[in-house]
Every structure is written in structure tokens, then in C-alpha cells.
C-alpha positions in Angstrom: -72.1 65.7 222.3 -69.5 62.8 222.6 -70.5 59.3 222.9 -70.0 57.5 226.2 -69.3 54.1 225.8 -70.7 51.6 228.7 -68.1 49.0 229.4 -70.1 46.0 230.3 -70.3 45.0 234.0 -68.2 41.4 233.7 -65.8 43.0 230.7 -63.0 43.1 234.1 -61.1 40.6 235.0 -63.2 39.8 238.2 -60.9 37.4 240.2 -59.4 40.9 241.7 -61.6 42.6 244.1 -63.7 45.5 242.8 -62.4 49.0 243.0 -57.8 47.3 242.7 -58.1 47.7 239.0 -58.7 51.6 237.6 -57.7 50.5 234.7 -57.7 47.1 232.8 -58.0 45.3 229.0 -61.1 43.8 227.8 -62.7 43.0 224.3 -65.6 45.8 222.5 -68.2 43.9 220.4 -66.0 44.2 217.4 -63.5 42.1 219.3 -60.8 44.8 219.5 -59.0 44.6 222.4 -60.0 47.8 224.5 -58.3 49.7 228.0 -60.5 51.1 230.5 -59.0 53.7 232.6 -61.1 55.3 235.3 -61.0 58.5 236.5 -59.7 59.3 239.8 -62.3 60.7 241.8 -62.5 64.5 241.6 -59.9 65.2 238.7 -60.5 65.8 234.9 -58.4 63.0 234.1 -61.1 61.7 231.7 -61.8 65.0 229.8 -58.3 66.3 229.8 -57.4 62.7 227.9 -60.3 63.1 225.4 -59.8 66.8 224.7 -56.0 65.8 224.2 -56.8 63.2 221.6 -59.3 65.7 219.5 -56.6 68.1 219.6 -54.2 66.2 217.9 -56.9 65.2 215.7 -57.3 69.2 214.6 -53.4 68.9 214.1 -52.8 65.6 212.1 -50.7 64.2 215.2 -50.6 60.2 215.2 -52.4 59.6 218.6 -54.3 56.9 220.3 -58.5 57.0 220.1 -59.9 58.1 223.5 -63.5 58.1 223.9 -65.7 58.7 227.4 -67.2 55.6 229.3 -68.5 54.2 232.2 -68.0 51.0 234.3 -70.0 50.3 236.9 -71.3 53.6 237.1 -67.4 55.2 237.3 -66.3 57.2 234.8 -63.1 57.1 232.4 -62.5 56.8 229.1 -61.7 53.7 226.4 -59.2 53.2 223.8 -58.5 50.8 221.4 -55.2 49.3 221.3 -52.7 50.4 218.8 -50.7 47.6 218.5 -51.0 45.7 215.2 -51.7 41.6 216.3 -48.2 39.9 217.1 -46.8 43.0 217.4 -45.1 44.3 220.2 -45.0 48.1 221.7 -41.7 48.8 223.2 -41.5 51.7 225.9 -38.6 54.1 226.5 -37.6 53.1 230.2 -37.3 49.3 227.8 -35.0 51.4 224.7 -32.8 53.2 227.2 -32.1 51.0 229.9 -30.5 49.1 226.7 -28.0 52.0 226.2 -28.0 53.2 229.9 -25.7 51.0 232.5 -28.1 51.3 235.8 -30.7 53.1 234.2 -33.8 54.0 236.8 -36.7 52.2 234.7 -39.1 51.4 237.0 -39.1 55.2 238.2 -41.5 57.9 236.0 -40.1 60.9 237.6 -37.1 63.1 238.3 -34.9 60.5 235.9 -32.1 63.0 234.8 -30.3 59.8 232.6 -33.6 60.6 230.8 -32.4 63.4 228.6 -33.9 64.4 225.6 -31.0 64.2 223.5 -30.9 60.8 223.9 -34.5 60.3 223.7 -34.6 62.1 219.8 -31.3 59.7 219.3 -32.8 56.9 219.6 -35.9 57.5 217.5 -33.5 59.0 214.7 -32.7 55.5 213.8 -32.8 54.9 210.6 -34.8 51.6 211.5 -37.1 53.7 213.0 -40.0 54.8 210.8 -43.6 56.7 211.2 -45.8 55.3 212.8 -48.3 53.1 211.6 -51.0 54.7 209.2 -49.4 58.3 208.7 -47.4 59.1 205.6 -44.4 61.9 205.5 -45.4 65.2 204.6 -43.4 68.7 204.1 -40.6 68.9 206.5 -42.1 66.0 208.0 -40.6 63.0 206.8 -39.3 60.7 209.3 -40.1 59.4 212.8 -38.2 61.7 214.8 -39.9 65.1 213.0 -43.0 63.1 214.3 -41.7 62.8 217.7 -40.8 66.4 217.0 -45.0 67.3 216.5 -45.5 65.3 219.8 -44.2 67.7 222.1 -45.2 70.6 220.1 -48.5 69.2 221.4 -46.5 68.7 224.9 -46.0 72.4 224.9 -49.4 73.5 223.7 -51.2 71.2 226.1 -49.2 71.6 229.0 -49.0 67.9 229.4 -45.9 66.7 231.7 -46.5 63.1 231.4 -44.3 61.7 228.8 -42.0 60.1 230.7 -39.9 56.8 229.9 -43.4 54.6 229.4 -45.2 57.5 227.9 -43.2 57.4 224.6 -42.6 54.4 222.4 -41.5 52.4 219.7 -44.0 49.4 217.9 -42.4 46.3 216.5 -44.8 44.6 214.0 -45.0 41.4 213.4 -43.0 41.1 210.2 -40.1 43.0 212.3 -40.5 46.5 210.8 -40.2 49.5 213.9 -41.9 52.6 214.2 -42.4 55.3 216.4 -45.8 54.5 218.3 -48.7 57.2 218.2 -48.8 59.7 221.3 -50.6 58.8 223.9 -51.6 59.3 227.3 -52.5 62.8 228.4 -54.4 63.1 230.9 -52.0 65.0 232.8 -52.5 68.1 230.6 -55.1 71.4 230.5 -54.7 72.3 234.4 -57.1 69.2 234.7 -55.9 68.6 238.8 -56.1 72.6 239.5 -59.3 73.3 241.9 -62.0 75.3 240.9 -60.8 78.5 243.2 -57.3 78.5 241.7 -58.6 78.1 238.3 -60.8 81.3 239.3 -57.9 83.0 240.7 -55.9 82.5 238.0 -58.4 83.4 235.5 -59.6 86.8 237.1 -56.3 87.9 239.5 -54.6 91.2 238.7 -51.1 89.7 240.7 -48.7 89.0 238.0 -47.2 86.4 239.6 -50.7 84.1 239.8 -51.7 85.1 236.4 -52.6 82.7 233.6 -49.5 84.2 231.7 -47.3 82.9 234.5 -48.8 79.5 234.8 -48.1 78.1 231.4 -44.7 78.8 232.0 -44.5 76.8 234.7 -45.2 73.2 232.9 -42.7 70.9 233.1 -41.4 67.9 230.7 -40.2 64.3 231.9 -37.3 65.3 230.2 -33.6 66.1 231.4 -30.8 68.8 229.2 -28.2 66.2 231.0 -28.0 63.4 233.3 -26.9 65.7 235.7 -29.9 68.5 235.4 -31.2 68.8 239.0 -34.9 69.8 237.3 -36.4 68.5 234.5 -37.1 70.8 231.0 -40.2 73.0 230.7 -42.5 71.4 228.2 -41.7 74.8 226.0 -37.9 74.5 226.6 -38.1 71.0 225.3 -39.9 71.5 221.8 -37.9 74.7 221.7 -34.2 71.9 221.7 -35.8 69.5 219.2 -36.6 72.8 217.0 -33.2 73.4 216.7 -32.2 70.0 215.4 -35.3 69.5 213.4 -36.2 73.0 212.5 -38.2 72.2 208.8 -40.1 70.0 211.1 -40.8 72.3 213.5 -41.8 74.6 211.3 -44.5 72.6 209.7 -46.2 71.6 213.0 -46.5 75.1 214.1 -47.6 76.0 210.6 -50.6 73.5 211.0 -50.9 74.7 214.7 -51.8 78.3 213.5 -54.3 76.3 211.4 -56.3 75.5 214.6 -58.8 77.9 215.5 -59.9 79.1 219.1 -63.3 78.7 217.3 -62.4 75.0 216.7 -60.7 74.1 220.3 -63.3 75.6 222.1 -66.0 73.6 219.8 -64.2 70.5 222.0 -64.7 71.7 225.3 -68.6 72.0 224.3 -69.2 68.6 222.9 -68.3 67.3 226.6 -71.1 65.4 227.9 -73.0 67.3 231.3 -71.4 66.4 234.2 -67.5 65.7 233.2 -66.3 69.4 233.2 -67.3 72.4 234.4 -67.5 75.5 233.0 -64.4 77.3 234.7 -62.5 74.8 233.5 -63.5 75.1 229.9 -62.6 78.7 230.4 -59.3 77.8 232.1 -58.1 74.8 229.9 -59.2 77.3 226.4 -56.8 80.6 227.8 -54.2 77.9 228.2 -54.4 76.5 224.8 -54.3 79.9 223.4 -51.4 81.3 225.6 -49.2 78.3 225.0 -50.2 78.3 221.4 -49.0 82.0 221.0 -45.7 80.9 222.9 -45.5 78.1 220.3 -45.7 80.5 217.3 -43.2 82.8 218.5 -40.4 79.5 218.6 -41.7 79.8 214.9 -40.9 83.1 214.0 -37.1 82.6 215.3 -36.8 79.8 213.0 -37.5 81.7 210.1 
């Protein structure tokens, strides 16, 4: 089973009453500077992130560390910063207000100006390089065919979170830029659907309520164009950065079709008692493997 860290009782910042702050910085044993986020009450928020960050694990994916935890007796995970000291992590909303006249930064959703054109522009810099730890690897060599992996894993998780703050550059302390790890994906695996739908879903013979037809619902925080009404599906959008960056592409989805239902599921069952149930281990694993089949037929029209 996976650990579950307890965050101790004063590790808050207690001058704000008890039960304002589901989320907040404190300091592990080790002195690393740690963020608590708690689960909201009655969602999968805390297993959807850790499943999400052992996922990209199985791929290779720079990601932040997630593990489980408990505050007070709530539930949520930890993770360790992944900001070098004196450096500085730099979201989107920060990177494209600079190039944007008016742009909406303080909103998360339904930002058309938030196109993903622009979005692989900026991290196509050529000041821009991998993140932090990771080295270049075939058809993998810059930061952009990393931001390329990231919503490969966008598509395969169904995660339709990575809006402006979700996505990021880190400046280091001796000025050198790269593209920050992924993070935060709680928002991902059908963890907010209720147990009856998940049934539903999972056992219905209505096409239009079937699993098949559910995956292809998932939508991006991205725009095609400032003036798309709706944003891209989560597919749609790994399928436009394959086009530009097809070597890239091509080498996620090769180590994609590495990853074994064998191996995914191995995840779900290392949950501690108590975090997920079992129709949504069952829902969250036909996900992965529909999206992932999805995912490998954008690779066989690159070739």
C-alpha cells in the first residue's frame, strides 16, 4: 500500500481559522518545504492526484511527487516543492498576459486568448529548456516535445485542468529557464463522477452513456483561437501539438504502449482502504485503457 503521511497538527499557519485554508505550505522533517492540499469532501481529488503522479512515473513524464496524508484527521495529499531555492516558478496566466494586451489572468476557465498555439510558442523558446533533472531523449529533445508528453498524459488521463496556472516555466537562481514539471491533476480519472453514473456508464447498453462516449467528452483549458466559443478536447489538443512535434509525439506514445493495464491497475490497488472504491477503480482503469487506445491510433497516423 502507499504511505500516508501525517501532517503535524501546528505544521498550518494557525492565525486563520481552522477549516479557510484546504491547502497551505509547511516544512517535512527534512526541512523541505511541503503543500498540503485537502480533499474536498466526497470527491477523489486525493487519489485521482496520486494515481496521476504514478502514471507519469510508468511513462518517464517530469511531474511533481504526490503522496497521501492527513491533517487533522482530513485527508489530501503532500508534495514537495519543485522549485530549486531562490528560484522562481513562473505560471502561464504570468507568460501570456506579457504578450496578451488585456489578457483575463485571474480567470481559469473559458479563456479563448488562451490558445494552444500560443501556449507551445512560448515554451519553444530557445531560452526555454527541460525541466530540471530530465535529460533529452529520442525525438525528445527540447522543452516543448516535453510539454508535448504533458498532454499526451492530458489525453490519457482525462485531466481538464491545465489551465493558465496549471502550466509553467521555473527560473533558477543563476537565471537559466525551464519548463516546470506537470502538475496538478486532480481533476482527472472521472474522480467527481458518482458512484451510480460510474455504474451506468460501466454496465449501460445506450450508446450514448457508454464509457466509449465519455472519454470523448474531456475537455482542455485550451482554445484553437481567441475566438473559439468552446475550449479543445483533451485528445484534440495532443492531436495539434502532434502535428508540429510529431518525432515527439511519437516517442511518448511509443513509451505509452510500454504501460501495461497490468501495471496501471497495480496503482489503483496500492490505494490505502477507504480513499477509493472499487467502482471507481473499475471506472478510472476502462478510462485509461480507452483513452490510451485513442492515443495510439494519433500514432499510427503519424507514421
Amino acid at each position: 500500500m502507499f504511505c500516508i503521511i501525517t501532517v503535524p497538527d501546528d505544521a498550518a499557519d494557525l492565525t486563520e481559522p481552522l477549516g479557510t485554508k484546504p491547502k497551505f505550505w509547511f516544512r517535512n522533517n527534512d526541512g523541505v518545504e511541503c503543500l498540503f492540499k485537502e480533499r474536498t469532501r466526497n470527491t477523489g481529488e486525493d487519489w485521482s492526484e496520486k494515481v496521476a503522479c504514478e502514471l507519469c512515473s510508468l511513462l518517464g513524464l517530469p511531474h511533481a511527487s504526490y503522496d497521501f496524508a492527513t491533517y487533522r484527521g482530513r485527508k489530501g495529499v503532500v508534495s514537495p516543492t519543485f522549485v530549486p531555492d531562490r528560484g522562481r516558478l513562473v505560471p502561464g496566466n504570468e507568460l501570456l498576459a506579457s504578450l496578451v494586451k488585456a489578457y483575463p489572468g485571474k480567470r481559469f476557465f473559458g479563456v479563448s486568448q488562451h490558445t494552444l498555439r500560443l501556449v507551445l510558442k512560448i515554451v519553444k523558446l530557445d531560452a526555454v529548456q527541460v525541466p530540471l533533472g530530465y535529460e533529452p531523449f529520442s525525438g525528445v529533445d527540447s522543452a516543448v516535445d516535453f510539454f508535448v508528453g504533458y498532454l499526451m498524459l492530458d489525453a490519457w488521463i482525462a485531466n481538464q485542468d491545465r489551465h493558465h496556472e496549471n502550466w509553467a516555466l521555473i527560473v533558477t537562481r543563476e537565471r537559466t529557464t525551464h519548463l516546470a514539471p506537470s502538475y496538478d491533476h486532480a481533476s482527472s480519472l472521472g474522480r467527481n463522477e458518482t458512484e451510480a453514473n460510474r455504474e451506468d456508464r460501466l454496465t449501460t447498453r445506450d450508446v450514448g452513456r457508454s464509457m466509449e462516449r465519455y472519454v470523448e467528452r474531456a475537455k482542455s483549458a485550451f482554445f484553437a483561437s481567441p475566438s473559439g466559443k468552446k475550449p479543445m478536447p483533451t485528445l484534440e489538443a495532443f492531436q495539434e501539438a502532434a502535428k508540429l512535434r510529431p518525432e515527439a509525439a511519437k516517442s511518448w506514445i511509443e513509451r505509452l504502449e510500454q504501460v501495461s493495464s497490468r501495471e496501471t491497475r497495480s496503482i489503483f490497488e496500492q490505494i490505502p482502504e477507504g480513499r477509493i472504491t472499487s467502482v471507481a477503480i473499475e471506472f478510472a482503469q476502462k478510462l485509461l485503457e480507452l483513452n490510451r487506445q485513442r492515443i495510439v491510433t494519433v500514432g499510427e497516423e503519424l507514421r
